[in-house]
Every structure is written in C-alpha cells, then in structure tokens.
FIMIMAR-776466 format. One record per residue (C-alpha): x, y, z. Coordinates in steps of 0.5 Angstrom, whole numbers, plus 500, padded with zeros to 3 digits. Layout:
N
XYZ...
***
This chain:
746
468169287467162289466158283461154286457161286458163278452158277446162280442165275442173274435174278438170284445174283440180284437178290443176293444183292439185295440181301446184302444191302438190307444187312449193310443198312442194319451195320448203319445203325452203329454208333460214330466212332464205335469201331475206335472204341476199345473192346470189352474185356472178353472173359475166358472160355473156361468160365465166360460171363454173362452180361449184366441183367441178362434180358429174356424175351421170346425166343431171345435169351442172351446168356449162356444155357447150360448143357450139362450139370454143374461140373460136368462138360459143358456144351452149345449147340454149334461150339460145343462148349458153354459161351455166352449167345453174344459170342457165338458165330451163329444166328442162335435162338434159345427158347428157355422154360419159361417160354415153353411152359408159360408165354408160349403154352406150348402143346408140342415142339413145334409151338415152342418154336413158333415166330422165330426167324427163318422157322416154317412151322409146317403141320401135317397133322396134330402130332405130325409137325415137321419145322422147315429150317432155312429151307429144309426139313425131314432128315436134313435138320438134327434134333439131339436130346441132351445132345443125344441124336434122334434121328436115325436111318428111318426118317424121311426127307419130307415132312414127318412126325418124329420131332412130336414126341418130344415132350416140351414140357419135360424140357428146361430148354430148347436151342436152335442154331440154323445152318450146316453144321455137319463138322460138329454134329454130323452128315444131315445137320444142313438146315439147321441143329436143335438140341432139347435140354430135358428137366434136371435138377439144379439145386445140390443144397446138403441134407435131403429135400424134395417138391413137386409140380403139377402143370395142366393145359386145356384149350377149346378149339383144339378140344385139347387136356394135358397134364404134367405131375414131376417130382425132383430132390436131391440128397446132398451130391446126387440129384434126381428128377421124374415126370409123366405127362398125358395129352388127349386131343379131340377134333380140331376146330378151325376158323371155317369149323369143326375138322373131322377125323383130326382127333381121339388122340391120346398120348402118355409120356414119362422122363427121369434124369440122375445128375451126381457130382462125384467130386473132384470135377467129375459128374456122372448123368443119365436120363430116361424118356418114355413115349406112346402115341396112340391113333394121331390121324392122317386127315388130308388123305382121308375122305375126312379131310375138309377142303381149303381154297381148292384142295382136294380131299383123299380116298382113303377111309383112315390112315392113323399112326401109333408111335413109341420111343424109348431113350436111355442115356449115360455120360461121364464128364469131367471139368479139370478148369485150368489143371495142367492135365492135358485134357480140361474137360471132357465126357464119355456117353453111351445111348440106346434108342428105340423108335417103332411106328405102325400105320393103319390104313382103311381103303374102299373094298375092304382093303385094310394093311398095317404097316411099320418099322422098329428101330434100335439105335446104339450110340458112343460118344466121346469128347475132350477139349485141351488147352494148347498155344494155338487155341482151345482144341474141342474133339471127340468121336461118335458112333451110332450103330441102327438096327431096322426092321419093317413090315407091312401086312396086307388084309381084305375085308377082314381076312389077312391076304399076305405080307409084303418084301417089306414096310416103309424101308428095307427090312432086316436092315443096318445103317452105321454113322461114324465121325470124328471132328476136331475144332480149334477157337483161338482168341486174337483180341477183338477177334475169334476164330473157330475153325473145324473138320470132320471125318463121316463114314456111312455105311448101309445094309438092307437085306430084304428091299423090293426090286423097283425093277420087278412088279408087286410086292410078293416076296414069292415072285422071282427076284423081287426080293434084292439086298442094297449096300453101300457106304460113303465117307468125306472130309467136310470144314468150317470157319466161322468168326467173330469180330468184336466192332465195338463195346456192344456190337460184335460181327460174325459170319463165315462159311460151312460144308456140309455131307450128307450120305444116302439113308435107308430111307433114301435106299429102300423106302417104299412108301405112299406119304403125301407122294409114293416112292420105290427104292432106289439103290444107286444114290450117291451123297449130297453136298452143301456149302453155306455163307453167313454174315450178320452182326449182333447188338447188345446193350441194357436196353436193346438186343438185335441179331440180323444175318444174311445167308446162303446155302449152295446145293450140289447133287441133292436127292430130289423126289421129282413127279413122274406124273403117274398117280398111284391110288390117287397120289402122286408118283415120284422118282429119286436122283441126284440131280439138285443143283441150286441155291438157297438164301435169306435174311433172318432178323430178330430184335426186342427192346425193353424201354422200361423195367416193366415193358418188353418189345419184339419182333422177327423177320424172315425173308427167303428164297431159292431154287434147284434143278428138278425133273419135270413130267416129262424127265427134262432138268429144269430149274424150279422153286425148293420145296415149300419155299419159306413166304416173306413172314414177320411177328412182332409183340410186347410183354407187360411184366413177367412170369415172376411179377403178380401180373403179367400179359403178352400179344403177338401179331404174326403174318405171312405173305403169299406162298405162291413160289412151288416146286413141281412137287409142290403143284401135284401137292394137290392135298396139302396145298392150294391152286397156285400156292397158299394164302397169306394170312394174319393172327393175332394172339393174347395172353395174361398170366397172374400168381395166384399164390406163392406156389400157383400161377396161371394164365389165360391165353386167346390164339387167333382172336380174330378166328381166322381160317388160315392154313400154314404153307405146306400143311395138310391141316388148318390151324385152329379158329379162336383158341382158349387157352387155359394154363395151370402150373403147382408147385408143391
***
C-alpha cells in the first residue's frame, strides 16, 4: 500500500472501495475472450490514424484535435503531442466548434463545458464563472490559450472571474484533461489542464481567397445579444484570420423572477491569428486577443441580491468589475517526420500578456474606494521532441516572468480620503515561474508507456504588501509597509500508461505529482471576496499525488470512457473561519494545514443506434476531505470546499449540424450539495442553510440549414422554469430560457 494512503479514514477506505467495484462492473461489460484477441495495428506517433468514421458527440470527440497549424509541432493537452483521444492515458473531453457554436450556444466558457463529468460549473455572477475540476478551482486548474498560459500571480484560490474572457466564439476547440499534471504544464495544474484553441485558418489552396461569418445570439431570460463578425483568407502558404465580438446582457431572470442588479454589462472582444508555412517543415504562427469587460456586477454582495432558500442578502449598494486583457503570442515550429536530424519536431514561442481588473465598491455612508491590479506577464517557451531507442523523448523549457501592480483608492461622500499600502495583492510586485520537464513514450506492443519529471522554480517579490501584524492600512503609519520574498523549487513525476486489452478496448491509469508554490496572492492578498483575507508571508508549498485508472471502449457504434480517481493532498493552503465578520463577511486566516483526500468516478458514454440518432450521458460521482481549523483554532477534518453532489446528464441528437434538420434534448441533474466545509457554512451569501437543493432541467434545441450558407436554431433552456441555483453560486440560473442562434457564411 502506499503510505501516503494508510491515512485515510476507514469510511474514506470504503468509499474507495466502492469506487473500484463500480469501475470493476464497467471492465465486465468486455467481450469473452477479448483479451486473446490480437491487438489493432497501432500507428506511428509521427502521423497516428484516427479511427474510421470518427463519432462527434457533445463532449465526446474521438479523433485527434490539432494544436497547431499544418506542419507546425503539434501538441495535446497531457502528451504534448498530437495522438488520437483513444490513445491518451487520460480521461479526456474535446468540445469541438460545432459544440461551442451550435449544440451548446455557448455564452461564456463556462457553457461550453456544461455536462461534462466531473465538472462543477459554479457562477458567482454573469461574467464571474469559476469551473471546479475534480474538486478544485480558482489557481489550482491551468487554462492555456493555444498553449499559452493565463493564469498568472494574481489569480485567487477561490472562485474568480479570469476564465470569462475567453471568448468561446473565437475558439476552434476546447480540451479538457482532469488531474495534476504539473511535470507538463506547470506547479498549479492540480485539478485539472484546459487549453483553448483560437479560430485559424485551414485551408492554404493556392492563389488568393477570402469569406467571412456572422454568427448572432439573442436569449430572453438572460436578456442577453451577442454578435460575432470574422473574416479569414489566405494567400497561397500565408493564412490569416479576424474576429470582433460584442455582448450586452441585461438583468437575468430566473424561474423565482426577475435578479436585479445582475446586468447593464457590456462586453467587446476582438482575436486575429497568422499561420505561414515557411516550406521545408517549418511554420511560423502568431495570434492576437482583445478583451474589455465593462460594469459585470457582484450581486450576492449587494443589497440587490435575492435570496435563495435562506440566503442572506449583502450590505453593500454596488460592487461592479471592469476587466481588460491583452494576448500577443509567436511560435516557430518545425516537423522534420522521420529525418535523421536529432530533433523531429519542435517550436520556440514568445508571449506577452496583460491582465488589469478594477473593482467599484458602494457602501452605506458615502463610502465608495476603487481598487485593482494590472499584470504584465512575459513568457518563452521551447519544446523539442527526439526519436531515440528508449522511446520518443518530448522536452522543453518555459519561463514566465509577471510584473504586478495594484491599488486601492479610498473616498467618502465624493471626496477622495487617501489610498491605501496596497490593492487586492502586494504592490510593486514580481512572480518568476521556471520549469523544464522531460517525458519519454515508449511503445511495447500492447503497451505504452509514458513516463515524466519536471524541474519548478518559483520565486516571489512584493515590495509594498500591508503588515497583518500593524492595524489599518495607511501607508503612513509606522511598519505597515513590509516587503515579502521568497522562492521554492521541487522535483515532481508522473507514469502514466495505456494497456491495449483488446481491438476496441484500451485501459489506462497511472499516477501523477503535483507542486504548487505559494503565489502572490497566496502572500500579499488583502481582499474581502465572498470572505476577507491578509497577507500571510510564511506559506510554504502544496503537494498532491494522484491515481487514476479506467478503461475506454471504441467501436462504430458505441464510445465509453469511465475512471476512478484519487488525489492525496498534503500541506494545502487552507482559508479557515476565524469567526470574526468584517463589514459583514467572513474573516479567514491561511496555513498549510490541509492534509486530506479526494476521489470520484467519472463516466461518459454515448451510442449512435443508427446514422441519424445519437445518445449520451455523464456521470460524476465525488468526495473528499481535508483537515481545516475550525473557530476556535482546533484541526479538524472536514468536507473540501464546494464538494462536487452526485450529478448526471443524459441526451439524444436527431441529425446533425450538416443535415437540413437537426434537434437535440438534454436532462441534467444534481443531488444534494449538503456536504460543507467550514468555509462553506459561513458562505452565508452564496450558499443555503445546510447545503444547496438538488435540482433537475430540461434543455431542447432544434437547428435548420436555411440556405447553403445560413443556418440557425432554436434552443429552450430550463423548459420547465425551474428555480435552481448550482452549488456554490452567488447567482441562480435563468428560468425558461429562448435561445435564439443565427450563424452567415459569406
């Protein structure tokens, strides 16, 4: 047994139990004989094969995304490399354009990822949308763009609103892989890696050619109009392409009624991506992405806010977000196949990203202060993959390098009274994030091998951070202006495999580190949130190992995935109660004190008993604990965080996006969130008395090609209006819901 695991309690010991034995009835379901028959032919990493007649369902794409342009390196999400979903020794969900754009109508991020398994799509607001992966959320999942990283120093731990501007309708694709994967993508990839592919252009036909695209949402009970214009071309070897994108949403309306102060947002995005194949198996790419929130409210702090099964309702007269970001990226790769030159593929990229967000806060008394933090963050990366005896050796570098400043201005009754030490995080601030990692695939027949290790080093500055241990926050009193520094490193692995049982069945699992280094957030944040926190200097790292084993089934007709997991945490960063209330929320304090498990199934399955028919569902089943302090400063062992409630979705498609018609429904529920932390119980706002409803909906869509070139389609969300809220949300979600989705290609 592994050490780490003679620490769980016996009812966690019997739970994993259980796990096991529902993922061992799912191994059943092999044909008699399977493991005798002879192995399909596995194709060569340098150009693997899709399967034939590759089945697209919601969330569900079995052949192999692209990363990068035509001969460029190519990438996925957990190898690093492009390989067929099938092969991948990971429980993987590819949500292609068709999803985002079509059968979803997706309006943020979050959308798009709505029903997959082991997904919590917690809302805090509109455009304040946080996915908990396998139990974690905030800094502790990795969202890259085009395999650029977003997050930087400055995100939270909890909920935030940094994944809503992506823009879903500038993407081509969306991958999602659960589990730390830290050795490949860095120190906070713990619950799980999604990388976002923007729109680019495919086709490189010689001569000059050119169309655009118009694609327009309207939706009633979000009270919502987007609007999309792109236009794309190439000329011969160069390809290019450009999108704006507006959204303005208005108050939301929820089974219960009409959410005041939930809307007046407005949103302008814009994207351009250049893609030149250079000859010779070199290719160059750069991308550009524009982004500008405007007044996305905070309602649940608000006296605004309606209640929900016994929520309370804020103090505060306003709270409203302005976000802004900036992305410029270039990469230069190269695809030398089976040349004898020591590296068969490869790619240098540089990035620069800026993220700034301000918060305007109203308060009883005339009291008003502005607060933000702007970040510029500059990276490199580079990445090389060999052939050699032993395998195919993937390695590489990256460095990102963030600049931080923050702020916070103070006013009364219209009258500015003075600034304070800092903003949300340390000001004047640096955050360095180094790693180099190596991973070898070595191919023994039935089985493959991956096996990998990664180098992190952190190092962190803040040159003005408020002293936790002097009251206030004027600059002027003395020693309440303190630096904070500090850096960590580690050595973390991963084995991962892939065992190939039989023609259409292939078993994977293995286990994976992960490290994660405190942030700047971590450090310096003073910030009231849904709870108020102060700097704390003195963390130290968080360290996490995960199991995983499941089995994946391919055939015509029929594709299922299904893992059991497991994720041991040691010395978390826990935000614990210290049951005082600052203007009404909840104080906490920060130590590395979480010690705990958590684990879950994770089921996806979809049929197609016919051409025109098509059948899925999902499945997620999780739990865990950690140790916390509880009021009075005693370790205790409690539930994590917004643990993920029993939840499933099942559906069926009628046709296709390419058919004349085409109409989809889904059912999705979930059970009792009732399991809390004790962060959650003083969640007084955001969540109910004893835990959240279960609740049920029903969506309905049908689609038509009007034309060659115009489609549309009609889409009812929540038909039966009911009032539900999703565990941890600060916000319901909207009653009956038109949808109303307009796509011209011209």
């Amino acid at each position: 047994m592994v050490p780490a695991m003679r620490n769980l309690p016996r009812s966690a010991t019997t739970r994993l139990a259980v796990l096991l034995a529902l993922l061992g009835l799912a191994l059943r379901a092999l044909p008699a004989g399977a493991a005798d028959e002879d192995p399909p032919p596995h194709p060569p990493a340098e150009e693997p094969e899709p399967p034939a007649a590759p089945l697209e369902l919601p969330g569900l794409v079995v052949h192999a995304p692209r990363l990068f342009g035509e001969g460029e390196e190519r990438s996925h999400a957990g190898l690093r490399r492009d390989v067929p979903a099938f092969e991948v020794p990971y429980f993987l969900d590819v949500v292609g354009r068709e999803d985002l754009v079509v059968y979803r109508s997706a309006a943020s991020l979050r959308d798009a990822l709505r029903g997959l398994a082991g997904v919590l799509l917690q809302r805090t607001a509109p455009l304040q949308a946080s996915p908990f992966i396998r139990g974690f959320t905030g800094y502790y999942n990795v969202l890259l763009i085009d395999g650029i990283r977003l997050n930087h120093s400055a995100f939270r731990a909890g909920p935030n609103q940094y994944w809503s501007t992506v823009d879903p309708w500038s993407l081509d694709e969306i991958e999602v892989l659960r589990g730390p994967h830290s050795v490949l993508y860095g120190s906070d990839a713990v619950g799980g890696t999604l990388n976002a592919m923007p729109r680019r252009r495919h086709s490189f036909a010689p001569g000059v050619h050119a169309e655009g695209r118009w694609l327009a949402r309207a939706a009633s009970a979000e009270q919502a109009a987007f609007g999309r214009a792109e236009v794309e071309g190439n000329r011969n070897d160069l390809g290019w392409l450009v999108g704006v994108t507006h959204r303005r949403l208005g108050d939301l309306i929820s089974g219960d009624g009409l959410l005041p102060g939930t809307g007046g947002i407005d949103e302008w995005d814009a994207d351009a991506r250049v893609d030149w194949r250079l000859g010779g198996g070199w290719s160059l790419a750069a991308g550009w992405q524009h982004v500008r929130q405007y007044n996305a409210p905070r309602t649940e702090q608000t006296v605004d806010a309606v209640p929900f099964h016994g929520t309370a309702v804020g103090s505060e007269l306003k709270r409203d977000f302005d976000q802004e970001r900036d992305l410029a990226y270039a990469r230069l790769g190269f695809d030398h196949g089976a040349c004898c030159t020591p590296f068969s593929r490869g790619f240098l990229g540089v990035s620069w990203h800026r993220h700034g967000e301000e918060r305007d806060r109203e308060r009883t008394g005339g009291r008003r202060d502005l607060s933000g933090f702007e970040v510029d963050q500059y990276g490199v990366q580079l990445q090389l993959e060999s052939p050699t005896r032993w395998g195919r050796f993937t390695y590489g570098a990256e460095w990102y390098h963030d600049e931080v400043r923050s702020f916070k201005d103070n006013f009364l009754a219209g009258v500015f009274t003075g600034s304070d030490v800092q903003g949300p995080l340390g000001d004047e601030g640096t955050y360095d994030l180094l790693g180099v990692y190596v991973q070898d695939h070595a191919d023994w027949g039935r089985l493959d091998v991956y096996a990998g290790a990664r180098w992190t080093y952190a190092s962190a500055r803040a040159d003005r951070v408020d002293n936790p241990a002097v009251a206030g926050s004027d600059p002027t009193t003395p020693g309440n202006v303190i630096a904070v520094d500090g850096d960590w490193s580690d050595l973390v692995g991963s084995l991962r495999a892939v065992y190939r049982l039989a023609p259409r069945w292939n078993l994977f699992g293995g286990a994976s580190q992960g490290f994660r280094a405190p942030s700047l957030s971590d450090l310096t944040a003073l910030e009231s949130t849904s709870v108020v926190e102060s700097p704390a200097p003195d963390l130290e790292s968080e360290r996490f190992l995960a199991f995983e084993l499941g089995a994946k089934h391919e055939a015509p007709r029929w594709r299922v995935s299904v893992a059991g997991w497991l994720t041991l945490l040691d010395d978390t960063i826990i935000r614990s109660p210290t049951g005082a209330l600052i203007d009404g929320t909840p104080e906490v304090r920060k130590d590395n004190i979480g010690d705990g498990h958590v684990m879950g199934v994770d089921l996806e399955a979809a049929w197609q008993p016919w051409e025109c028919l098509r059948v899925f569902g999902t499945l997620s089943f999780m739990d865990g604990e950690v140790d916390q302090l509880d009021p009075a400063g005693v370790k205790r062992r409690r539930p994590l965080d917004r643990t993920m409630p029993l939840s499933f979705m099942v559906g069926a498609r009628l046709g296709s996006a390419e058919s004349r018609f085409w109409t989809q429904a889904e059912l999705l529920h979930q059970e009792d969130a009732d399991r809390l932390s004790f962060r959650d119980e003083t969640d007084v706002r955001r969540i109910p008395p004893g835990g959240t409803p279960a609740w049920t909906t029903f969506n309905w869509r049908v689609g038509a090609r009007l034309g060659r070139d115009v489609t549309a389609s009609l889409g009812v969300e929540n038909l039966f209006d009911e009032n539900y809220r999703i565990h941890g949300s600060g916000v319901n979600e909207v009653g009956r819901n038109f949808v109303l989705t307009l796509a011209i290609d011209m």
